[in-house]
C-alpha positions in Angstrom: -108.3 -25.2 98.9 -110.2 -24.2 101.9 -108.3 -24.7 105.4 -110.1 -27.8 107.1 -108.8 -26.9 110.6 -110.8 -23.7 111.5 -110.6 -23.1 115.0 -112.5 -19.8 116.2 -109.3 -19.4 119.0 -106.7 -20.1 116.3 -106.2 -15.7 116.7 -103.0 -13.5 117.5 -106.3 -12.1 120.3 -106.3 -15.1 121.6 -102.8 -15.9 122.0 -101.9 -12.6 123.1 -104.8 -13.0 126.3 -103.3 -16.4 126.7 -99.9 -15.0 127.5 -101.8 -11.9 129.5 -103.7 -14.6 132.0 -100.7 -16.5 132.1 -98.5 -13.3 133.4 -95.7 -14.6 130.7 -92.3 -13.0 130.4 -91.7 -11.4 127.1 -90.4 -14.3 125.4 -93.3 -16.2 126.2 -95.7 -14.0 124.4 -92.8 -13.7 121.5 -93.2 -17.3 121.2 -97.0 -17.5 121.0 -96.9 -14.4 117.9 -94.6 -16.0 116.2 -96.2 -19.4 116.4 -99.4 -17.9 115.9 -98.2 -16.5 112.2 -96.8 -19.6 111.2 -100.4 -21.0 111.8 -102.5 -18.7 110.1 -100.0 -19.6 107.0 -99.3 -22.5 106.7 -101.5 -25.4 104.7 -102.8 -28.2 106.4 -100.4 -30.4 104.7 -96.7 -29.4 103.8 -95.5 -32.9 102.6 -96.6 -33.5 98.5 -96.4 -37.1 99.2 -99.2 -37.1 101.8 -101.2 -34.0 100.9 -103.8 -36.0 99.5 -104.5 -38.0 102.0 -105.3 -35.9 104.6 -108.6 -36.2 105.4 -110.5 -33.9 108.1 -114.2 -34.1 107.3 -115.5 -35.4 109.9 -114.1 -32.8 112.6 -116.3 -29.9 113.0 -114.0 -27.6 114.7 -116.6 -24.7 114.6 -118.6 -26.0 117.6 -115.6 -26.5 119.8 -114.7 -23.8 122.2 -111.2 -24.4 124.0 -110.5 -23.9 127.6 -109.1 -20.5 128.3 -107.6 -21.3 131.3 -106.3 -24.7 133.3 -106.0 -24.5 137.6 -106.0 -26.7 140.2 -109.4 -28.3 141.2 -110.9 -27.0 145.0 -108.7 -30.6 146.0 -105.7 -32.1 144.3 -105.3 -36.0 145.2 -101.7 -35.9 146.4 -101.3 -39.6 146.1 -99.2 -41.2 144.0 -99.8 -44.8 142.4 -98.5 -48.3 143.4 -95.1 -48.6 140.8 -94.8 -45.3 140.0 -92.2 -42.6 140.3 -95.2 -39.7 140.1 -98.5 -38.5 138.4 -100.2 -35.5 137.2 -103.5 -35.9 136.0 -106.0 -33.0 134.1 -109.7 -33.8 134.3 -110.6 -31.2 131.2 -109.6 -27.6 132.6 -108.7 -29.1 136.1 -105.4 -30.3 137.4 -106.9 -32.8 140.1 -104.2 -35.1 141.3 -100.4 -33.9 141.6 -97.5 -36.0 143.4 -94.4 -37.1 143.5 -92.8 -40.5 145.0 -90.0 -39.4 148.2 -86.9 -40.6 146.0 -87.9 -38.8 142.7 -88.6 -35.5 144.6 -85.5 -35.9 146.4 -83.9 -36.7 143.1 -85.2 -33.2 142.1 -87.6 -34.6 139.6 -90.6 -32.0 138.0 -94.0 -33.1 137.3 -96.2 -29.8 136.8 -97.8 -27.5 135.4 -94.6 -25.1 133.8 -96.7 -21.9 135.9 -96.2 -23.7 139.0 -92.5 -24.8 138.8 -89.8 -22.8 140.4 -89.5 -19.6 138.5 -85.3 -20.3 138.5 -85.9 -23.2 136.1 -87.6 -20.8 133.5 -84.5 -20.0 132.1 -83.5 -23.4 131.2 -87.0 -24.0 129.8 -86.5 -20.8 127.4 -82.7 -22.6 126.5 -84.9 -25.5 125.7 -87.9 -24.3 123.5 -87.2 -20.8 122.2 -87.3 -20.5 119.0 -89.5 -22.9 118.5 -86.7 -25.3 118.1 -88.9 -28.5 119.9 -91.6 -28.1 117.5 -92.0 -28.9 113.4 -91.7 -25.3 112.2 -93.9 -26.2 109.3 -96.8 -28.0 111.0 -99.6 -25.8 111.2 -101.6 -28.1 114.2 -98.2 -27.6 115.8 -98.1 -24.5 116.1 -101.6 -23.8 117.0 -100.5 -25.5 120.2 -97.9 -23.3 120.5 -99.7 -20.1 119.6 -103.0 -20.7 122.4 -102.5 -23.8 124.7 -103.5 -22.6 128.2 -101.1 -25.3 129.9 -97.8 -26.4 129.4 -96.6 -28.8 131.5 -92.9 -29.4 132.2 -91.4 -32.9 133.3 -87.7 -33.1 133.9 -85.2 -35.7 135.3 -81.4 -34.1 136.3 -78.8 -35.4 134.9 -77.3 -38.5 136.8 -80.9 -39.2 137.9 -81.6 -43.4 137.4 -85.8 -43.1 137.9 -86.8 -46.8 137.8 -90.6 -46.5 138.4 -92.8 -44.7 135.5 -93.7 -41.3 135.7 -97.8 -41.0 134.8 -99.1 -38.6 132.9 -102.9 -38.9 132.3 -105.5 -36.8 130.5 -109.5 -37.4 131.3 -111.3 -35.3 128.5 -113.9 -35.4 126.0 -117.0 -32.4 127.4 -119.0 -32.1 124.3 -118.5 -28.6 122.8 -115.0 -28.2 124.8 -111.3 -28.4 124.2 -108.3 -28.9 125.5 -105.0 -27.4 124.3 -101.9 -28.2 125.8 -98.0 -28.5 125.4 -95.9 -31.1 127.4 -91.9 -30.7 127.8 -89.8 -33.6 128.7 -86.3 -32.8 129.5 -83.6 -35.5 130.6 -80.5 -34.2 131.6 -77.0 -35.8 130.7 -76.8 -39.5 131.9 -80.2 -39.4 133.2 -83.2 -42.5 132.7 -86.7 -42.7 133.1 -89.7 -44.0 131.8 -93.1 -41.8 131.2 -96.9 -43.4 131.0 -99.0 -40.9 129.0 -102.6 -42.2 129.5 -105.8 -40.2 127.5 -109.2 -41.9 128.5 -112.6 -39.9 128.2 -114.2 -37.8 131.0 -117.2 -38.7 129.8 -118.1 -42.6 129.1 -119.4 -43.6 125.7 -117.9 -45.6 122.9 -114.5 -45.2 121.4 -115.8 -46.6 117.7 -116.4 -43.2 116.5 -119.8 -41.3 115.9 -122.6 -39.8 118.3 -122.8 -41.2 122.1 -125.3 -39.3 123.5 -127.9 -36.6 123.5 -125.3 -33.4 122.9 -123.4 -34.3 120.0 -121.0 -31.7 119.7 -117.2 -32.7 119.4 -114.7 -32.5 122.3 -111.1 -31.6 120.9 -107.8 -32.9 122.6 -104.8 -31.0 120.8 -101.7 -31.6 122.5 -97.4 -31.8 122.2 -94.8 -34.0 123.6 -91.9 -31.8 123.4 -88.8 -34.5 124.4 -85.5 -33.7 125.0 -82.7 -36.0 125.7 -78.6 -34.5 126.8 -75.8 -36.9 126.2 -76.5 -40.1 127.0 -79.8 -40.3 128.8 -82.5 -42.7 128.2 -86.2 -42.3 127.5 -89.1 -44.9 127.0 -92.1 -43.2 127.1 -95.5 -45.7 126.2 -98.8 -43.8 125.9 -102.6 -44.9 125.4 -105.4 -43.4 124.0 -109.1 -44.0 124.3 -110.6 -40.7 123.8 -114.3 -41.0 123.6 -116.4 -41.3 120.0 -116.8 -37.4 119.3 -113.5 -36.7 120.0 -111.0 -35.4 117.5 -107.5 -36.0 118.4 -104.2 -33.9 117.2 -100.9 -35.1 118.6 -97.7 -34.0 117.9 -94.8 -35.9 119.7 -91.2 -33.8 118.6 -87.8 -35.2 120.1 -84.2 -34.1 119.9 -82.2 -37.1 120.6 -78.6 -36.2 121.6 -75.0 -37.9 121.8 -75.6 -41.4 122.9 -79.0 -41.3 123.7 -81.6 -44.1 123.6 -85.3 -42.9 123.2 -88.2 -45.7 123.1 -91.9 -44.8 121.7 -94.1 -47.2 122.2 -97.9 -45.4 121.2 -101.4 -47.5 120.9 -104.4 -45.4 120.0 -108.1 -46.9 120.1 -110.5 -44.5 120.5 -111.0 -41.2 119.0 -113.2 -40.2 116.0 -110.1 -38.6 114.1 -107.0 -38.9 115.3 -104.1 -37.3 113.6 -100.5 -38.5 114.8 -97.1 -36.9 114.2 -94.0 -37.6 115.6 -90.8 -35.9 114.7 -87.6 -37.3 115.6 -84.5 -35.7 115.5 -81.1 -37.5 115.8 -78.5 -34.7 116.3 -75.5 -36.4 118.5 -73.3 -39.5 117.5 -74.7 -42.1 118.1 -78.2 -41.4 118.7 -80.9 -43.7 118.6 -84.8 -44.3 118.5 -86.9 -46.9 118.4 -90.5 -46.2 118.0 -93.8 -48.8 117.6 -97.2 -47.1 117.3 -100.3 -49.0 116.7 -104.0 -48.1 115.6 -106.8 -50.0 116.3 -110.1 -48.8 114.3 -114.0 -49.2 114.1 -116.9 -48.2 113.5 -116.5 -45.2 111.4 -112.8 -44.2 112.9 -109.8 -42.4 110.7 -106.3 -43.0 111.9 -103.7 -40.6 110.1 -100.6 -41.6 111.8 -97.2 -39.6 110.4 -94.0 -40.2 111.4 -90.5 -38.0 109.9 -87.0 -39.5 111.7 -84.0 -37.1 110.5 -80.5 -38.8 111.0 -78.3 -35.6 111.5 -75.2 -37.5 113.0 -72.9 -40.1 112.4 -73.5 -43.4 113.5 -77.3 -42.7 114.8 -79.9 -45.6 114.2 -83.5 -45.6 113.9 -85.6 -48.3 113.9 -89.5 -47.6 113.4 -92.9 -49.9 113.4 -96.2 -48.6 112.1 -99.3 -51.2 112.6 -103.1 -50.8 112.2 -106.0 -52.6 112.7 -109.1 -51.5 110.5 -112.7 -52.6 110.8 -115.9 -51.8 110.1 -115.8 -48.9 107.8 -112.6 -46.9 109.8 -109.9 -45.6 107.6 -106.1 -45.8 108.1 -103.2 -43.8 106.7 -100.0 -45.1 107.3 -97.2 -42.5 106.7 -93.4 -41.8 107.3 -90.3 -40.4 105.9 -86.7 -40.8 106.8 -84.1 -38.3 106.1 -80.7 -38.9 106.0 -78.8 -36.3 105.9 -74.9 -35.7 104.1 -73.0 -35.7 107.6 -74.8 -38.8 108.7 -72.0 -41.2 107.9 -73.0 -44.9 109.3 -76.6 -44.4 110.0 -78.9 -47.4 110.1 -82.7 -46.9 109.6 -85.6 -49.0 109.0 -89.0 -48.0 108.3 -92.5 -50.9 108.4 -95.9 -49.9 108.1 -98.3 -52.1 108.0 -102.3 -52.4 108.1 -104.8 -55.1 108.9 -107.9 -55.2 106.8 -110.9 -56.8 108.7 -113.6 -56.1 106.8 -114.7 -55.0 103.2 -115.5 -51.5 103.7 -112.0 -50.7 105.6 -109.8 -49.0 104.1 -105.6 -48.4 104.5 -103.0 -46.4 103.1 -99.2 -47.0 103.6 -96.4 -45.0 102.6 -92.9 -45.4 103.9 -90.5 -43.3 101.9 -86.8 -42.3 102.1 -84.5 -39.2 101.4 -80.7 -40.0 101.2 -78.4 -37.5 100.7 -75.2 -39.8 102.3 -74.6 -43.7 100.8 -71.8 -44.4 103.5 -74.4 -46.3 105.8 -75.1 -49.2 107.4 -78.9 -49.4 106.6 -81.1 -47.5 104.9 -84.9 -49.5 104.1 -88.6 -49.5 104.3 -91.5 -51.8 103.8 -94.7 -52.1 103.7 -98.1 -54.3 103.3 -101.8 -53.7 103.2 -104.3 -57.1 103.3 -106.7 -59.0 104.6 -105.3 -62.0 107.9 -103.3 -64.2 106.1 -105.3 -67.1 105.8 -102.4 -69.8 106.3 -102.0 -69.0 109.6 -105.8 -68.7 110.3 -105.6 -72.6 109.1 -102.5 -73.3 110.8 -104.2 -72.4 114.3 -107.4 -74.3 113.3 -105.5 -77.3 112.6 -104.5 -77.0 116.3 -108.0 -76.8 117.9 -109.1 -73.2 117.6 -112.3 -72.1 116.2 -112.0 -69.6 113.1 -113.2 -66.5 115.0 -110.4 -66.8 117.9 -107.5 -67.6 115.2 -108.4 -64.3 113.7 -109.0 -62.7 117.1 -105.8 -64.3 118.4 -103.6 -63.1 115.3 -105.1 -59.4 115.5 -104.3 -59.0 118.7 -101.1 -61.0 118.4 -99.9 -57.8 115.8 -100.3 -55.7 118.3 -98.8 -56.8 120.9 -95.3 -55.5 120.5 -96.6 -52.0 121.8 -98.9 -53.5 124.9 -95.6 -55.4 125.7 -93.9 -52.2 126.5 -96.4 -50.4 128.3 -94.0 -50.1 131.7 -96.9 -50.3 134.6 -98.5 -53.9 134.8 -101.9 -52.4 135.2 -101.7 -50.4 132.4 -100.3 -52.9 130.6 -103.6 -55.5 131.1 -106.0 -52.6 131.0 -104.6 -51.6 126.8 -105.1 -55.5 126.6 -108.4 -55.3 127.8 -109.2 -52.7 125.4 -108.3 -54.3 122.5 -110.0 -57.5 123.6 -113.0 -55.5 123.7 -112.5 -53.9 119.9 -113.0 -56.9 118.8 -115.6 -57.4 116.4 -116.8 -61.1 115.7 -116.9 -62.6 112.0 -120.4 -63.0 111.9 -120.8 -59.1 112.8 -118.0 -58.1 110.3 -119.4 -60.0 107.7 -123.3 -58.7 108.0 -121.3 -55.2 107.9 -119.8 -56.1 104.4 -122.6 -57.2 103.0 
């Protein structure tokens, strides 16, 4: 079939001038040819089960031009927030605020850009990523960030290192016509704990339902990777929020490799975007590895959520435990989809796999499809579930029957499904600001039923 993701950039030229502006080592530019291959190979879609529902229609990659190049605005905001540990924040091909609190920079925290880091931690970056290794091999948006992002950003707690204020990473982006490509490597040494704030708002007001918000109504492109990984016995929560604006498509791909005794926490809410397309990767390769991962959708308008999610138990004793929830109005589309792979030296695993979609009106429209390989029966727990439906009435009466109007006990149990990722959100702000957004999703009955009509 013909390749839906056409990016004029997606070019061994491109990556190769990439590397050149950069002034990469050889193994840099290695990394971008080989990743640049893989991209121009690979389908769309590698898994059977999902292939047909991936759907990228609405993008029109052909009138996006990505950055070439990502530097530091004429002034960089050196402040750091109330309650955090640090930020770093990219205003579309800028890097306008950079800084550190005293006690994580004494720690010997990093929050940069990887081209402005010491050049002596190179190494252990190459030890980290070469190869590919922190990336799906067989994910062709993947690898297109791989092959041509102009930024990669390295964050890294030493091992030891107890960080109990959030690092912030935010994005400001949407330029109509533009796009930015970027990678983003987390690295927790042995014993080490922190907690990372990944915040994506637009750069240029408008709506987050989806659809044209002004006069130039040319798509903005966000393609990014979180590339995590954890050494024995560290402990990562990392909570993001997205509210792109309405002609923005959105490609994420979140990849961790989750060692001996290690505890990683996703906790992802996305509300804006025109397409976003979600894939996180988790990989549980020491003893007694664990994740626990909650990632929400909330859609309108004319939205399409495709969030994917593979967790491979590659150790004994490891435990996964994953939530998948969305929230579909208007006309937006959801696809709810996740695998679990167990493999044969993964004696004792426990896993648990729930997706599960919110219908508010007639025209939305969800997908879910939890699904399980199994190549080891000595475990604890290995299950899915799933459900696709309207708000369950009895509780809409239940609430009524206690005072509440009809429109806020639907209101109150939408938002109430969602909470279990605003809960997490580590920064109190943030946390009431994702609340705030949701509140604001909200469309009234009376709307959503003139809409099915």
């Amino acid at each position: 079939m013909t390749d839906p993701f056409f990016l004029p950039s997606g070019t061994e030229a491109t990556a190769r001038q990439r590397s050149a502006d950069l002034g990469e080592p050889g193994w840099l530019l290695a990394e971008r040819m080989d990743a640049i291959h893989r991209y121009e190979t690979l389908p769309p879609e590698t898994n059977q089960l999902f292939t047909t529902y991936l759907d990228l229609r609405s993008a029109r990659f052909e009138e996006i031009e990505p950055y070439q190049q990502v530097s530091d605005a004429a002034e960089v905001d050196q402040a750091v927030p109330e309650g955090a540990a640090g930020l770093l924040h990219l205003r579309e091909d800028r890097i306008v605020a950079r800084g550190l609190s005293p006690e994580a920079r004494a720690a010997g925290v990093v929050l940069d850009a990887l081209s402005n880091v010491d050049r002596a931690l190179l190494p252990s970056v190459r030890a980290l990523t070469e190869g590919g290794r922190t990336l799906p091999a067989t994910d062709k948006f993947a690898q297109f960030a791989r092959a041509t992002a102009p930024v990669a950003l390295f964050i890294h707690v030493p091992g030891g290192v107890q960080l109990t204020d959030p690092l912030v990473l935010r994005w400001s982006v949407g330029e109509p016509g533009r796009g930015l490509v970027s990678r983003t490597i987390v690295s927790l040494g042995a014993g080490a704990s922190a907690r990372l704030l990944e915040e994506q708002g637009s750069s240029v007001g408008g709506s987050p339902q989806g659809g044209a918000t002004g006069p130039d109504s040319r798509q903005s492109l966000w393609a990014g990777t979180m590339e995590v990984v954890l050494g024995e016995g560290a402990t990562l929560e990392v909570a993001a929020e997205q509210n792109l604006g309405g002609q923005t498509v959105s490609l994420v791909n979140r990849h961790a490799t989750i060692g001996q005794d290690a505890t990683l926490r996703w906790a992802l809410a996305s509300v804006g975007s025109l397409l976003v397309k979600s894939r996180i990767d988790n990989e549980l390769v020491g003893r007694g590895a664990t994740v626990n991962q909650v990632e929400i959708g909330f859609g309108g308008g004319s939205q399409l959520f495709d969030l994917t999610s593979y967790t491979r138990h590659k150790a004994p004793d490891t435990t996964g435990d994953l939530l998948s929830k969305g929230v579909f109005q208007d006309r937006a589309r959801g696809y709810l989809k996740g695998l679990i792979q167990i493999e044969r030296q993964a004696r004792g695993t426990d896993s648990y796999l729930g997706e599960f979609a919110m219908l508010l009106a007639k025209k939305a429209r969800s997908v879910a499809i939890p699904s399980l390989e199994i190549d080891q029966p000595d475990v604890r727990r290995a299950s899915h579930s799933s459900s696709v439906g309207p708000i369950d009435e009895s509780q809409v009466f239940y609430l009524m029957s206690r005072g509440l109007t009809r429109e806020l006990a639907r209101k109150f149990i939408t938002l109430g499904f969602l909470e279990p990722v605003v809960a997490r959100i580590p920064l109190p702000a943030a946390q009431e600001r994702l609340r705030r957004l949701l509140d604001e999703k909200w469309i009234s009955e009376p709307v959503l039923a003139a809409e099915a009509a």
